[in-house]
C-alpha positions as CSV (number, residue, x, y, z in Angstrom):
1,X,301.6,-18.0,-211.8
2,X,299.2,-19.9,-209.5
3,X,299.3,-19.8,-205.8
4,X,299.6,-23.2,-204.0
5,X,296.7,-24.6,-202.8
6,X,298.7,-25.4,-199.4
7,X,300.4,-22.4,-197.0
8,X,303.9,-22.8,-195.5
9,X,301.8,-23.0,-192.4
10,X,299.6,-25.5,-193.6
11,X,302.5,-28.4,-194.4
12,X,304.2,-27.2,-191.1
13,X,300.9,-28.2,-189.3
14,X,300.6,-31.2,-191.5
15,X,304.1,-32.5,-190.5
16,X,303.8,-31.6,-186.4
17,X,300.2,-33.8,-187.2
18,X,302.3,-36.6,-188.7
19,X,304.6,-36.1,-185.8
20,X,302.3,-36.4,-183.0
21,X,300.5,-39.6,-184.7
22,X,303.9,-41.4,-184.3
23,X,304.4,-40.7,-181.2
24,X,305.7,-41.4,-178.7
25,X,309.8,-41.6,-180.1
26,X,312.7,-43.8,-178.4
27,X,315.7,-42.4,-177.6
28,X,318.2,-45.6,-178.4
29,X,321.2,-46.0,-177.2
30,X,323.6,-48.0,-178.9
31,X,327.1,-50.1,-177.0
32,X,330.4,-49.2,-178.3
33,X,333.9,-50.2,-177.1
34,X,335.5,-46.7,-176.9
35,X,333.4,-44.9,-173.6
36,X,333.9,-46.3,-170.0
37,X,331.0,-47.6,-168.2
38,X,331.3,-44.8,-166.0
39,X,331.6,-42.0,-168.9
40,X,328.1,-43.8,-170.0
41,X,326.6,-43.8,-166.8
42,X,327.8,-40.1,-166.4
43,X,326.2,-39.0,-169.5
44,X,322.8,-40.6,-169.2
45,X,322.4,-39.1,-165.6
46,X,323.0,-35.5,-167.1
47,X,321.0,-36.6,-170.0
48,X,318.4,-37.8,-168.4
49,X,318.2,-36.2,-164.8
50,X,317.7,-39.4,-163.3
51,X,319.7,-41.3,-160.3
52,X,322.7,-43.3,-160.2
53,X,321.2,-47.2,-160.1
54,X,318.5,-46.4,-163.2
55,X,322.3,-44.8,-164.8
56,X,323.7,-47.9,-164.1
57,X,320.8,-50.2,-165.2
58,X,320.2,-48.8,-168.6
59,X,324.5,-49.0,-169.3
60,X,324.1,-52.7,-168.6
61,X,321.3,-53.3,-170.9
62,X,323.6,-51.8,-173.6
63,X,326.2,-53.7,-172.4
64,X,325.3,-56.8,-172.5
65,X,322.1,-56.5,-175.6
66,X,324.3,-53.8,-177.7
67,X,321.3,-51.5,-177.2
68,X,318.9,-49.6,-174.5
69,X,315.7,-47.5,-175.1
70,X,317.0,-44.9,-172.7
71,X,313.5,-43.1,-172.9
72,X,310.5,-43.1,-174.4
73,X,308.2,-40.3,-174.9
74,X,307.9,-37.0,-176.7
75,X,310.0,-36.3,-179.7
76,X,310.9,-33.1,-178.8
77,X,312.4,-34.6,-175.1
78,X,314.1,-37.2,-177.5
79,X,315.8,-34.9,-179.3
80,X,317.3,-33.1,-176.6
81,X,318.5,-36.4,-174.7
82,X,319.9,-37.7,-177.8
83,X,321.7,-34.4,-178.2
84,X,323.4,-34.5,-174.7
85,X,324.7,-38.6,-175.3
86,X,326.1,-37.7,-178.4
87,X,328.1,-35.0,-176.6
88,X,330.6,-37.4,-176.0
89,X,329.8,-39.0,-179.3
90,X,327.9,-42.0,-177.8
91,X,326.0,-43.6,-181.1
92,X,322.6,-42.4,-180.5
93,X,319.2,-43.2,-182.6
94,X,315.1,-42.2,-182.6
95,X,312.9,-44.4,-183.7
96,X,308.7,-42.9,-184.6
């Protein structure tokens, strides 16, 4: 049996390369008709850590377009703000 030509560590440093090319990631945000505006401005402050008004801002522009890129930035950040929406299962998507 042959060895690969490529180490574990090599595709892993291959896919945080592809990674970083495509960045930086959106956090989306989708509108639904189950949350409240003010369980939607609740979650993106703790998601977030912003203030109140950019809260309210950002649950308008889903509102009224049926989607907000809520951040934009590193993947990684992304991830985790993603991860704290869909606590309360707001509908949630990254685009690279």
């Amino acid at each position: 049996m042959s060895e690969s030509p490529h180490t574990e560590s090599d595709v892993l440093e291959d896919v945080i390369d592809e990674t970083k090319i495509k960045e930086p990631a959106r956090a989306i945000l989708f509108n639904d008709e189950v949350h409240t505006f003010d369980e939607v401005i609740t979650q993106i402050i703790k998601a977030l850590k912003c203030g109140r008004a950019k809260a309210e801002s950002l649950t308008w522009e889903v509102h009224n377009t049926g989607k907000s890129c809520v951040y934009t930035g590193e993947l990684g950040r992304c991830l985790e703000i993603t991860h704290v929406l869909e606590e309360i299962q707001l509908m949630t998507q990254i685009e690279v």
